[in-house]
C-alpha positions in Angstrom: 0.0 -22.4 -31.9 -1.9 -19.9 -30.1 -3.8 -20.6 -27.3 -2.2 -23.9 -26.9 0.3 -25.2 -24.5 2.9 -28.0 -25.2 6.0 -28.8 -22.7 9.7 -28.4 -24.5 10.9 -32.0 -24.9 14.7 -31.0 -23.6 13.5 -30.0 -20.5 10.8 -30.4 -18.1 11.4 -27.1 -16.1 9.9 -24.9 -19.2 6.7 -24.6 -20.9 5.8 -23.0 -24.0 2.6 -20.8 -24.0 1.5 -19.8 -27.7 0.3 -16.3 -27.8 -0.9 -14.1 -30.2 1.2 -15.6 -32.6 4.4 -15.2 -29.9 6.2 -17.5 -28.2 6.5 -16.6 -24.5 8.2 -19.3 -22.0 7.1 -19.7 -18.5 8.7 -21.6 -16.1 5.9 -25.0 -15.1 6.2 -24.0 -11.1 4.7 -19.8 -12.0 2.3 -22.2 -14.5 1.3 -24.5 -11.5 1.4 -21.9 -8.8 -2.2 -20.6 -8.9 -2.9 -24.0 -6.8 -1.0 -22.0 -4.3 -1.1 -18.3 -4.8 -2.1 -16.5 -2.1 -3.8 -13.7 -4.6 -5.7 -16.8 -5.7 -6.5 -18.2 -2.3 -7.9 -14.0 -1.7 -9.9 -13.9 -5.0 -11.3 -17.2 -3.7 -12.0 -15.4 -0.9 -10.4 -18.9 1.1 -8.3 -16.4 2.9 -10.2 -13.1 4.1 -8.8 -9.5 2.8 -10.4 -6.0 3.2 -11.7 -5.8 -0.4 -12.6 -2.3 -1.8 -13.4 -2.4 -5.4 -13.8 -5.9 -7.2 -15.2 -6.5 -11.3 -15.5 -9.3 -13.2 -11.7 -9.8 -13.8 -10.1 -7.2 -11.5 -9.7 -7.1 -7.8 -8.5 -4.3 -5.0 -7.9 -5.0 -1.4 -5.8 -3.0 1.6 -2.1 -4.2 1.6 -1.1 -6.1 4.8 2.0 -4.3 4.9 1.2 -0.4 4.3 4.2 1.5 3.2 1.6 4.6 2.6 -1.6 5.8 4.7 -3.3 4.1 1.2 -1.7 1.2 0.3 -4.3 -1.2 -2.2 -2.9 -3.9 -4.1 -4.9 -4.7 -7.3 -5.2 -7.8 -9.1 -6.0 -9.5 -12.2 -8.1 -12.4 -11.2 -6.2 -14.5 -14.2 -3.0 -16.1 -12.0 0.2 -14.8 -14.1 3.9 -14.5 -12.2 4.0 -10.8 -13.3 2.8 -8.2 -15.5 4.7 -9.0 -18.6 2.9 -12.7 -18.6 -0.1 -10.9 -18.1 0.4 -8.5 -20.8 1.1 -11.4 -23.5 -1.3 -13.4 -22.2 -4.4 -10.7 -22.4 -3.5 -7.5 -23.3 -6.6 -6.4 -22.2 -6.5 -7.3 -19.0 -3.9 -5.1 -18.3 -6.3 -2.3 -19.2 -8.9 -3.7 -17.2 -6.1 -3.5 -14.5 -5.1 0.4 -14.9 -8.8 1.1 -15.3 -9.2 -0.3 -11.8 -5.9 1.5 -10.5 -8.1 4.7 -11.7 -11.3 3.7 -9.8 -9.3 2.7 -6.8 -7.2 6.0 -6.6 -10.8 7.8 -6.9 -12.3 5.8 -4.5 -9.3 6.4 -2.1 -9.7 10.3 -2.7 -6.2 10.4 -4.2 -6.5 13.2 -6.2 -3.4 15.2 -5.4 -1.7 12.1 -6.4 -0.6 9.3 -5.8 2.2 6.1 -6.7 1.1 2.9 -8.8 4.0 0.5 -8.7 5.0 -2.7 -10.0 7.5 -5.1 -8.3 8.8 -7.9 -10.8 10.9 -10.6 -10.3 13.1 -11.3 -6.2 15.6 -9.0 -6.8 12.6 -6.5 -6.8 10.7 -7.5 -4.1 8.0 -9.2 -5.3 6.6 -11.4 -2.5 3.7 -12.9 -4.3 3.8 -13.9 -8.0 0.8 -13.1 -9.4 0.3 -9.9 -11.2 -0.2 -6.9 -9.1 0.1 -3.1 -8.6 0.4 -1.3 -5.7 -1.6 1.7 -5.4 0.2 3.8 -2.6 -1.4 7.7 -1.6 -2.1 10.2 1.0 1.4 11.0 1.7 4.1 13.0 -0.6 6.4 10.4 -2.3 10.0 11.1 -2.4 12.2 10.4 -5.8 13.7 8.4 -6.1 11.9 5.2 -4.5 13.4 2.7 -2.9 
């Protein structure tokens, strides 16, 4: 079944994504929600962002919000709710991800340090769901967070 996708016949609100030989559900709206993502709409540059590093699946632009004097959100440019989906989609890209957390944090001349944080799920405060890290630097970051 990998690679293919088949909706459960008991319910239309699920959808069963075959990967790697495992069996991951995903709700149909995170499945359909790339029409309306705003990570999408950025990476389709239809809605401007200060982008800083890009590659061919990755993408890093300034956070809207800053919570640090660096705040960069990176992407994967595949639309998954969160970082789990993305990790059983394509394992790799969640290498390609950290490797671009690394070039940002360089880029950024965090050195001395610096936060990379994932929000998943509401009750964590993820705003947007697609995939994303938060690269947050040039301050000292207090323990623990939040």
């Amino acid at each position: 079944m990998a690679g293919q996708t088949a909706c459960l016949d008991r319910s239309s609100l699920w959808t069963v994504v075959g990967v790697n030989r495992r069996l991951v559900l995903m709700s149909t709206d995170d499945a359909t929600a790339a029409s309306g993502c705003l990570f999408c709409k950025i990476i389709a540059r239809e809605v401007p962002s200060e982008v800083i590093y890009e590659t061919a699946t990755t993408l890093a632009f300034r956070d809207i919000k800053p919570q640090a004097p660096t705040h960069v959100l990176v992407i994967p440019k595949e639309h998954q709710p969160n970082v789990v989906a993305l990790g059983a989609s394509s394992p790799p890209a969640v290498v390609e991800l950290f490797e671009a957390v690394g070039e940002v944090a360089s880029l950024e001349g965090l050195a001395a340090g610096y936060r990379s944080v994932f929000n998943t799920g509401a009750a964590a405060q993820q705003e947007v769901f697609h995939a994303h890290v938060h690269v947050l630097g040039g301050r000292t970051m207090t323990w623990p967070p939040g």
